[in-house]
Backbone as CSV, one residue per row, in Angstrom:
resi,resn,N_x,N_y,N_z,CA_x,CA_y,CA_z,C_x,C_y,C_z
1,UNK,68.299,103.558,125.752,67.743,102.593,124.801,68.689,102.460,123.604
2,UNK,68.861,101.349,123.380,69.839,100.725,121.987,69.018,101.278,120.675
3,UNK,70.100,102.224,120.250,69.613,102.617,118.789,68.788,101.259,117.560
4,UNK,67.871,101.780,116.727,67.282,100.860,116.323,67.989,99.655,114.717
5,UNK,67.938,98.974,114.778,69.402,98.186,113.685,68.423,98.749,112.345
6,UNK,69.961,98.726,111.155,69.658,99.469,110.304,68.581,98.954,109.263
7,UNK,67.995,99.972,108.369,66.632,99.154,107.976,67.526,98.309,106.607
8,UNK,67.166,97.431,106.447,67.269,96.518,104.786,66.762,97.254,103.698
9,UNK,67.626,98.051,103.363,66.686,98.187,101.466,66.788,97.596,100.423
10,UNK,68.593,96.484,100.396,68.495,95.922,99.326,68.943,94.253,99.838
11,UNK,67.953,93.510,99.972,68.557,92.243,100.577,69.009,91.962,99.040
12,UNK,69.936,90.311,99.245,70.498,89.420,98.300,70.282,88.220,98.809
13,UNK,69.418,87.578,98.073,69.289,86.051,98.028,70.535,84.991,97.352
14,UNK,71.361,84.411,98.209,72.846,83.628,97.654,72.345,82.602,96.556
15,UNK,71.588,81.952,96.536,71.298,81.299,95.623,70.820,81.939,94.462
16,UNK,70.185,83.445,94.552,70.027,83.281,93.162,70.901,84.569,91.984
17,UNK,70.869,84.348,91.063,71.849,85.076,89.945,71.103,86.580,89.949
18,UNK,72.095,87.494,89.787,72.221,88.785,89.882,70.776,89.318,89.442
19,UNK,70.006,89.065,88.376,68.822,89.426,87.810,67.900,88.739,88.110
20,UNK,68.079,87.790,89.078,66.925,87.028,89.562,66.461,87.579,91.452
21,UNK,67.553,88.881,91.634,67.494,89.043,92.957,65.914,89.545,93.039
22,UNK,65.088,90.062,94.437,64.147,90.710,94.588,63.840,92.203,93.933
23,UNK,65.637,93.047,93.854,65.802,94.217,93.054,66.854,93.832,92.110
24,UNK,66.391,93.491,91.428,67.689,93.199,90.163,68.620,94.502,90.414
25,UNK,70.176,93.642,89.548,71.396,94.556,90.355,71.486,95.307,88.780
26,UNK,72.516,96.083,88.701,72.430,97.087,87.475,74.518,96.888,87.354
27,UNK,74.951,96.685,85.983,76.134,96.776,85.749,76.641,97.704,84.780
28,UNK,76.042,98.612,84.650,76.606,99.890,84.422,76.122,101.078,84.469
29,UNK,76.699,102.421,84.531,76.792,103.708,84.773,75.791,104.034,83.676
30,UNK,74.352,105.035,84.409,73.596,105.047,83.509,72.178,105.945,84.477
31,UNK,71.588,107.259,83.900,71.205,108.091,84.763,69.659,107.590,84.259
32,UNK,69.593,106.830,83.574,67.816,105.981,83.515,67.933,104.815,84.436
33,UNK,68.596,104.796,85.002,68.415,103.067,85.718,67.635,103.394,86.832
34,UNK,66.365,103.092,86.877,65.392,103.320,88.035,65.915,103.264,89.659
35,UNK,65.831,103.782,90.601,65.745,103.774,91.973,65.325,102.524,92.281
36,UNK,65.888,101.546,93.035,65.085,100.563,93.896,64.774,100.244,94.783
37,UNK,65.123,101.933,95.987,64.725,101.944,97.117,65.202,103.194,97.573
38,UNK,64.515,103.886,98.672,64.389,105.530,98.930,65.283,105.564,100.176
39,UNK,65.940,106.403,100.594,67.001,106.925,101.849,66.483,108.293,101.790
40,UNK,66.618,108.770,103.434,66.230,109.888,104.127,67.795,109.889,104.576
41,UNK,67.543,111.452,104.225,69.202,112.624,104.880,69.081,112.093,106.426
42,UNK,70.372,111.364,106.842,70.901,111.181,108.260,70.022,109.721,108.670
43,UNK,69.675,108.791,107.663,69.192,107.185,108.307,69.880,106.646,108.052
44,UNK,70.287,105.603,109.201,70.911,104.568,108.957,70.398,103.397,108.056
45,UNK,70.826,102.979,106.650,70.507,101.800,106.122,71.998,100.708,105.929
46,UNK,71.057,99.412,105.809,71.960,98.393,104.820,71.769,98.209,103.626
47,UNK,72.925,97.833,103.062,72.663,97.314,101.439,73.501,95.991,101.619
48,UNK,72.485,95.050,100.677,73.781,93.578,100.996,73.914,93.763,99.229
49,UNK,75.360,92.880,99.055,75.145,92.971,97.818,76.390,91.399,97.103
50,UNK,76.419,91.583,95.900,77.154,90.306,95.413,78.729,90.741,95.330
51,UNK,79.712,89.530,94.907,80.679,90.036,94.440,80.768,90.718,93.317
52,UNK,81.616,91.601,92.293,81.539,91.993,91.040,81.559,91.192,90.273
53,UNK,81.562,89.646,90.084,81.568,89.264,88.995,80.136,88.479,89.433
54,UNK,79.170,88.574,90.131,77.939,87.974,90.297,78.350,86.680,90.567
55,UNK,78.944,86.095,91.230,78.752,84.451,91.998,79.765,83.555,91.092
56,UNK,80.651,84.530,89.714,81.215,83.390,88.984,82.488,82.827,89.236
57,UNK,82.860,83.557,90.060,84.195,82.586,90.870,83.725,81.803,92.054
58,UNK,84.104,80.428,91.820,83.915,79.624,92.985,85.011,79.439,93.572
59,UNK,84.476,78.746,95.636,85.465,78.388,96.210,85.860,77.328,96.051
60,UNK,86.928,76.947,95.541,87.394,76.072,95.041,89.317,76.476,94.405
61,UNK,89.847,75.282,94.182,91.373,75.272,94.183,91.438,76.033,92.685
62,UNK,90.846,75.430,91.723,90.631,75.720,90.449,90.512,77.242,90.058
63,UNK,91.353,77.537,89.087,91.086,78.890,88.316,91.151,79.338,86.715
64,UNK,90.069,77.891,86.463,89.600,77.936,85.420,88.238,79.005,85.326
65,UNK,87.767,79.625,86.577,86.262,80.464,86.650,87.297,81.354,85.915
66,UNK,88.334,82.019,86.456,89.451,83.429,86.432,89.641,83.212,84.867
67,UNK,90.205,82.410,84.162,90.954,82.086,82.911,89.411,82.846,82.035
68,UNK,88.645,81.650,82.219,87.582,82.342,81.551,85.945,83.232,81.495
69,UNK,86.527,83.777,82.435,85.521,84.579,83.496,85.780,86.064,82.114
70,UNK,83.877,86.019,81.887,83.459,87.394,80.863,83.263,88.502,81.535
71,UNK,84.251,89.975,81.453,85.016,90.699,81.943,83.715,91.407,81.109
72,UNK,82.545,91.334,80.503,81.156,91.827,80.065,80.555,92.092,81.239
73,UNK,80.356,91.132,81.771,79.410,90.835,83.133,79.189,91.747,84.660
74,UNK,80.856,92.142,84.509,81.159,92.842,85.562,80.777,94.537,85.467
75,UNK,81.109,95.144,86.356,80.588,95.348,88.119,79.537,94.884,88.529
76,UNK,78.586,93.984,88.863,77.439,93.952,89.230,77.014,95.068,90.685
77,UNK,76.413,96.207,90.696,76.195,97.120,91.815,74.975,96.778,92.587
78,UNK,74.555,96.886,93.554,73.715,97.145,94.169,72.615,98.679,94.169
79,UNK,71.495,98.683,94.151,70.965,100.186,93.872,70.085,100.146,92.569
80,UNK,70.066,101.280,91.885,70.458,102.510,92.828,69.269,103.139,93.788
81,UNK,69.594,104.055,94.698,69.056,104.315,95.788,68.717,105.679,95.548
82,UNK,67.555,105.970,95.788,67.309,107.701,95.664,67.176,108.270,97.083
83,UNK,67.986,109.140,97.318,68.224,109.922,98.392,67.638,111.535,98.684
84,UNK,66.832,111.254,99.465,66.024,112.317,99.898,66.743,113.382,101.038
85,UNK,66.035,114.934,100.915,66.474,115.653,102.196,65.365,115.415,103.439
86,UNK,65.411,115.667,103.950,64.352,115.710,105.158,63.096,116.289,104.709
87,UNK,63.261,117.205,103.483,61.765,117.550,103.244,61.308,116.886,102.149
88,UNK,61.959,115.867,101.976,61.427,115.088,100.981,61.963,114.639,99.443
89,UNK,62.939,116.320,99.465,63.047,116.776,97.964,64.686,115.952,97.678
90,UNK,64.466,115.008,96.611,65.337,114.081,95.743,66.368,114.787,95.546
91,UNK,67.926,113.673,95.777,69.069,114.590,95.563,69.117,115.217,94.114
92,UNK,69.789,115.281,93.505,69.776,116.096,91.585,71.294,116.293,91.493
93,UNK,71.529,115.948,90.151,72.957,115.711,90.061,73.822,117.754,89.853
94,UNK,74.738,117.621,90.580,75.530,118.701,90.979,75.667,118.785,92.644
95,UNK,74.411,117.966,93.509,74.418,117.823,94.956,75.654,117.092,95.081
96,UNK,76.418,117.767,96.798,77.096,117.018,97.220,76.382,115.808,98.369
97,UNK,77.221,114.858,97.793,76.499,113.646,99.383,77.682,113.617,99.962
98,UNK,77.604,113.625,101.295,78.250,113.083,101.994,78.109,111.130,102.666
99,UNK,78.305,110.361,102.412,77.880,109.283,103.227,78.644,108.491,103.973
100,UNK,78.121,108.454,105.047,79.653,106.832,106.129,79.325,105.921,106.006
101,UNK,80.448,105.236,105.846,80.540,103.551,105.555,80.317,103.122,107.429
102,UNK,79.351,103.077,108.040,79.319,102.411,109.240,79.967,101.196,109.560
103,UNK,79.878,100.120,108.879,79.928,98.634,109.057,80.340,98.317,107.398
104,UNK,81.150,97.304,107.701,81.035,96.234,106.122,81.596,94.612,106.465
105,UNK,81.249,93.671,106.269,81.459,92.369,106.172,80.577,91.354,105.079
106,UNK,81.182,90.126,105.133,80.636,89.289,104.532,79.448,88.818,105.282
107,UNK,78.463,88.226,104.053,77.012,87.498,104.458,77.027,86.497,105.337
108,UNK,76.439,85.850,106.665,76.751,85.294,107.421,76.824,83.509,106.347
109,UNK,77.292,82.981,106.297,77.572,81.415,105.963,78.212,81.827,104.336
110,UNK,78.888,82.403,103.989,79.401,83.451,103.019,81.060,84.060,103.475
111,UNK,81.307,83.475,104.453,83.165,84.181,104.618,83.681,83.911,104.461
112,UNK,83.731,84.578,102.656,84.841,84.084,101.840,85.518,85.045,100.674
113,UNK,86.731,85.405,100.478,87.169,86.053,99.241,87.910,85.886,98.738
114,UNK,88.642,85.871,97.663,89.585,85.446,96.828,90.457,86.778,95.804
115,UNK,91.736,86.499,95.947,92.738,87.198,94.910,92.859,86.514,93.706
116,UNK,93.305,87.178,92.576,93.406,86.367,91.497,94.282,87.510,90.152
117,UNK,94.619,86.902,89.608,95.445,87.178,88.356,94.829,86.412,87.179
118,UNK,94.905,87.810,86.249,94.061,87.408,84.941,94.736,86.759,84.253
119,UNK,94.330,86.100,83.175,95.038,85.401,81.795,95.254,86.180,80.580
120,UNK,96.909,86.100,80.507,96.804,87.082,79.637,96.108,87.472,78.287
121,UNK,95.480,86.298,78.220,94.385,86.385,76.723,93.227,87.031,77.273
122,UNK,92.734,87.269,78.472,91.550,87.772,79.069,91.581,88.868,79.934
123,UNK,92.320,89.695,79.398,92.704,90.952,79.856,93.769,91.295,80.550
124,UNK,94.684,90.438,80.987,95.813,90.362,81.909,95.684,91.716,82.674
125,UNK,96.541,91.940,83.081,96.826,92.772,84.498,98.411,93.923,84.484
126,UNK,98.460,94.417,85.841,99.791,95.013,85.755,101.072,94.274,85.776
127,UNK,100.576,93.140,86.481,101.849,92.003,86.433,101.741,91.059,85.159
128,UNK,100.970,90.973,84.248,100.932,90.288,83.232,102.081,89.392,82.376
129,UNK,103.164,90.312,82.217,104.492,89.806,81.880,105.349,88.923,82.787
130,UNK,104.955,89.004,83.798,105.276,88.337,85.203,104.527,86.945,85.377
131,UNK,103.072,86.891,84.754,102.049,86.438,85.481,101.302,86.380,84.467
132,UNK,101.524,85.458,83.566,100.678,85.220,81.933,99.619,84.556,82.472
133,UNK,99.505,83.851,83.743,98.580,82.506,83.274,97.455,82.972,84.599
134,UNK,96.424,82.394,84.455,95.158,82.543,85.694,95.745,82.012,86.747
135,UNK,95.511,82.188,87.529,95.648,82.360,89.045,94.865,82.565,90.204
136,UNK,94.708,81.866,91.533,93.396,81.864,91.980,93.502,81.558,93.491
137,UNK,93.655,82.111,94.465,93.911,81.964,95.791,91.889,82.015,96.876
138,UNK,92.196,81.256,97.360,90.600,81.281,97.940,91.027,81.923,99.537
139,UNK,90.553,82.975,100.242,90.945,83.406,101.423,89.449,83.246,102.192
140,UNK,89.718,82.828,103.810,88.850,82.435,104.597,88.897,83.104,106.105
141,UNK,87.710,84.013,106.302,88.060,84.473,106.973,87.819,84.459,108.763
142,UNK,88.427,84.042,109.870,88.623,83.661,110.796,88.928,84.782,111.957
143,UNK,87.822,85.238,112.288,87.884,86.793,113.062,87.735,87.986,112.178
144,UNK,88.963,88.469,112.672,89.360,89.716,112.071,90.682,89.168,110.432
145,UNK,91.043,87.782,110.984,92.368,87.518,110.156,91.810,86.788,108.763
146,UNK,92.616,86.504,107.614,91.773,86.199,106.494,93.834,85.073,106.270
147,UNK,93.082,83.348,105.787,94.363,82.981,105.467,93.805,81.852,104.347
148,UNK,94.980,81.697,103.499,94.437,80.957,102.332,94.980,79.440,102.225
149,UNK,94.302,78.276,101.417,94.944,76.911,101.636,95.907,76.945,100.701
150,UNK,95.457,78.347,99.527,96.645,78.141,98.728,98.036,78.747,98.616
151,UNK,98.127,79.418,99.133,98.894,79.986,100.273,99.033,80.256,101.619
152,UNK,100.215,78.636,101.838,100.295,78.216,103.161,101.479,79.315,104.003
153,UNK,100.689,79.059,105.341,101.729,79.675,106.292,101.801,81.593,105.986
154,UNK,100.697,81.897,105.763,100.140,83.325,105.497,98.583,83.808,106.057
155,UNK,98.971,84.853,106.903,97.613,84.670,107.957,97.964,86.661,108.562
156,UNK,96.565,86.883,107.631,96.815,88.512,107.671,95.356,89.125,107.931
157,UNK,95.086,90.867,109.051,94.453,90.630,108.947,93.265,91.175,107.717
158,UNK,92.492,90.489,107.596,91.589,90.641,106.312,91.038,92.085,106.632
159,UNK,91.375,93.356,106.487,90.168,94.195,106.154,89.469,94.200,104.714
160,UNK,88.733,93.965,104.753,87.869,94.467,103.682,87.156,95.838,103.314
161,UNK,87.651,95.878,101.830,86.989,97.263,101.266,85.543,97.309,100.776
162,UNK,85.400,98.625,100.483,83.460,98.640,99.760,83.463,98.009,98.417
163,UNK,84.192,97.825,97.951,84.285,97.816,96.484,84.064,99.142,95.510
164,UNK,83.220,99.382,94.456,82.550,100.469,93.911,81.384,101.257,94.387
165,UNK,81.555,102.309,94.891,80.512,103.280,95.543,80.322,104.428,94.504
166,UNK,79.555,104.825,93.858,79.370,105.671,93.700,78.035,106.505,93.069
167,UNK,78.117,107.619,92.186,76.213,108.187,92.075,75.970,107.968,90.814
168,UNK,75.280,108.247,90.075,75.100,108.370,88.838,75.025,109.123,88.308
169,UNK,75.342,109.275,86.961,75.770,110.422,86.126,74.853,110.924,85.683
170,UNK,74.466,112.116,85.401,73.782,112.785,84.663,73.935,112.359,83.290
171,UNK,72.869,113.080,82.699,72.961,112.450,81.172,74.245,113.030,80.499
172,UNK,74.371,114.613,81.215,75.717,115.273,80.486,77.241,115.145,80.438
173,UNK,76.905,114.204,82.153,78.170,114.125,82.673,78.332,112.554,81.592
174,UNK,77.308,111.475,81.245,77.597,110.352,80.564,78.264,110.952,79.372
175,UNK,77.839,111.912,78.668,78.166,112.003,77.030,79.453,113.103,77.201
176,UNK,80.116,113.410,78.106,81.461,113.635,78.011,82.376,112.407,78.767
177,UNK,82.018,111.746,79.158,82.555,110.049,79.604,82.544,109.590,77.918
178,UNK,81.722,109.461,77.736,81.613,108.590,76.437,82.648,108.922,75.386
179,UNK,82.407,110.555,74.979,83.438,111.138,74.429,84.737,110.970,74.543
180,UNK,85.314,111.365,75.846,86.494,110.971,76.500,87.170,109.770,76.086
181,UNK,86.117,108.592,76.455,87.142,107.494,76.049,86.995,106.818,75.161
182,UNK,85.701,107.337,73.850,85.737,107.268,72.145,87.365,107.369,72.084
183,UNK,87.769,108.889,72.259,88.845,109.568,71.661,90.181,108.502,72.505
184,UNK,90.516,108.161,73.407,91.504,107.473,74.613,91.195,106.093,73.440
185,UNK,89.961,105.112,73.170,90.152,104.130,72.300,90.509,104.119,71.034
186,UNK,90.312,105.054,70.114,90.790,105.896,69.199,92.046,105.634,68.237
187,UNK,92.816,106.438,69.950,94.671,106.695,69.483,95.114,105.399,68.776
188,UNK,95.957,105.658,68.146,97.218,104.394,68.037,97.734,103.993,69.482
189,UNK,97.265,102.641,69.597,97.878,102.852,71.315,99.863,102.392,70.897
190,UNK,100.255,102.349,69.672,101.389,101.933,69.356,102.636,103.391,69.335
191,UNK,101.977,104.099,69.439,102.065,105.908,69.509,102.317,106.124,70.940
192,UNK,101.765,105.469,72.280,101.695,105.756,73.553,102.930,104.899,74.011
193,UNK,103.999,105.347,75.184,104.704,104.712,76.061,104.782,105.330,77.140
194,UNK,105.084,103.966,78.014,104.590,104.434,79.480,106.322,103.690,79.936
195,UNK,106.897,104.212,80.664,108.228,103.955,81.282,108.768,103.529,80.240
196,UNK,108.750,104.106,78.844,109.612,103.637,78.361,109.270,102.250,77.294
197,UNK,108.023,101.391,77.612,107.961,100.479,77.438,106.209,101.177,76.063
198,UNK,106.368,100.100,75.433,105.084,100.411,74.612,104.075,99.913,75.086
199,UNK,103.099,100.549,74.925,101.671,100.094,75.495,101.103,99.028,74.715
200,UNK,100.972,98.231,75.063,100.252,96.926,74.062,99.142,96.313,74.165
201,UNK,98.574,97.313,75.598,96.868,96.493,75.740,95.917,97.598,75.495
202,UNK,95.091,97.891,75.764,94.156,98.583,75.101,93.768,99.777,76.118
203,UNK,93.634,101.003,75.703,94.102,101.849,76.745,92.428,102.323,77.318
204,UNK,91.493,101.737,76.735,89.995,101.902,77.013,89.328,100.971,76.907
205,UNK,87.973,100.594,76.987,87.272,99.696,76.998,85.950,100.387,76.583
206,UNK,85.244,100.414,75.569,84.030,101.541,75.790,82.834,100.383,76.153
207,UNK,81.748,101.044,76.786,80.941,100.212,76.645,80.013,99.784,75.881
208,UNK,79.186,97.655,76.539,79.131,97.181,75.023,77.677,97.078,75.896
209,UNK,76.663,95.998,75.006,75.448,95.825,75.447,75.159,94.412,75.553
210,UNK,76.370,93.850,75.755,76.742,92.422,75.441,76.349,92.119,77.037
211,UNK,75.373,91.303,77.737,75.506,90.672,79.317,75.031,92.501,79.823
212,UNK,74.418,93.234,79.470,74.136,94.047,80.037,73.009,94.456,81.253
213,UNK,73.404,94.701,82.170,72.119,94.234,83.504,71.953,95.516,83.779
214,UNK,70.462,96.057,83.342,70.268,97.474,83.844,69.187,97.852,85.486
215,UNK,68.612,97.120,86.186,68.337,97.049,87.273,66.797,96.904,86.875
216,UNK,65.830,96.664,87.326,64.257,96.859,87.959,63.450,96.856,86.536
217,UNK,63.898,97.539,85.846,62.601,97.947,84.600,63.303,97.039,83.192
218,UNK,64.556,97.430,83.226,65.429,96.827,82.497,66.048,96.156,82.516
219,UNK,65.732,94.323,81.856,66.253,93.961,81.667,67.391,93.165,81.330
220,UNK,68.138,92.079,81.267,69.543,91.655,80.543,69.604,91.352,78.957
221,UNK,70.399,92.329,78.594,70.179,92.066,77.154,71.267,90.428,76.567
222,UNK,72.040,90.259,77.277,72.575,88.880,76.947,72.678,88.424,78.304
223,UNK,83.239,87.931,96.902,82.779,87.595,98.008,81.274,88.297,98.289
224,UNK,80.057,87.553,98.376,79.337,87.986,98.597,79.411,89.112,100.354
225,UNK,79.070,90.750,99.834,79.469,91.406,101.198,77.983,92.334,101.569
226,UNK,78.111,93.083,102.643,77.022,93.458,103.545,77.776,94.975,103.534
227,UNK,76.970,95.598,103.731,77.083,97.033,103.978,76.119,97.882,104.567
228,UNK,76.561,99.204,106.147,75.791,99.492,106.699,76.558,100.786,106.427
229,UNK,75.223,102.118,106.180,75.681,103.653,105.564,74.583,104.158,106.307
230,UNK,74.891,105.687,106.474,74.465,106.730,106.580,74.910,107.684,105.772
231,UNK,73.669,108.688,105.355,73.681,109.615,103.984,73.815,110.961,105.233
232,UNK,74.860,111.353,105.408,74.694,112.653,106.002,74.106,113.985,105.865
């Protein structure tokens, strides 16, 4: 008998915006953000979920979304998920998880992803000096292979990654994060060189409460992909 397909804990509705899903999505690291659905040690589930910037790059030639796309907004996650042992009892932060990525693809009428390069007024990138201006390639994917209109005569094949996986922090493990990169935003970043060259962008980002999406109980204060796991 054919094993049974994996259960749904977090569908995504394409039409609607990140906080309007059935489990609102959560965009940042944070050990109050409620559970929005339970996993048992060794079940197979899915999670579907959005791109990181929640739906604001379109397919399209244009990379005016990229130029001025609010770098607030982002990660949008899926979750979070509370993970049980077989007897019931909730993981607790210091547990190790193990989990497999079974499966990952895009949403069926949804196969689509895109590369892009920031503007250098909007955070630019590692190529920045190279690559001042937005930039915006739309990739389509055709099997296993992924090829773009805006870059012709290029036809590779597309694997796709998970994006951001990970658990949540304890409250203790947050307030030495926080600490950490108080002190990293801090420095003179005019004091720091890296090959030689001076650092001129900002060597932290702390977080703000600006577009903040905390999942289920909480709130907004201002390629869509599919994923199939087992919690070992």
């Amino acid at each position: 008998m054919a094993p049974p397909s994996p259960r749904l804990v977090v569908p995504i509705d394409l039409k609607k915006k990140p906080w309007e899903q059935k489990y609102p999505l959560h965009n940042r690291w944070h050990p109050h953000i409620p559970p929005v659905a339970d996993v048992t040690e060794g079940e197979m589930f899915r999670v579907e979920m959005v791109d990181w910037t929640g739906g604001s790059v379109a397919d399209n030639d244009s990379a005016m979304d990229i130029k001025s796309l609010d770098l607030t907004v982002t990660h949008y996650l899926s979750g979070p998920l509370r993970v049980s042992d077989k007897g019931g009892i909730p993981a607790k932060p210091g547990d190790l998880l193990a989990v497999e990525i079974c499966n990952l693809g895009p949403l069926p009428g949804d196969e689509w992803g895109y590369t892009a390069t920031f503007d250098r007024e909007n955070g630019g990138g590692f190529l920045t000096d190279h690559f001042p201006c937005a930039t915006k390639a739309i990739w389509y994917f055709e099997g296993i292979y992924a090829y773009s209109p805006q870059i012709p005569g290029v036809r590779f094949p597309g694997l796709t990654h998970p994006g951001i996986v990970g658990t949540a922090p304890s409250v203790e493990l947050l307030n030495i994060w926080n600490e950490r990169e108080k002190k990293l935003a801090e420095k003179n970043p005019n004091s720091l060189q890296i090959c030689e060259v001076v650092h001129s962008r900002p060597l932290a980002n702390l977080p703000t409460t600006r577009n903040c999406l905390l999942g289920m109980d909480l709130m907004p204060l201002g390629s869509i992909r599919a994923m199939t796991m087992t919690v070992i």
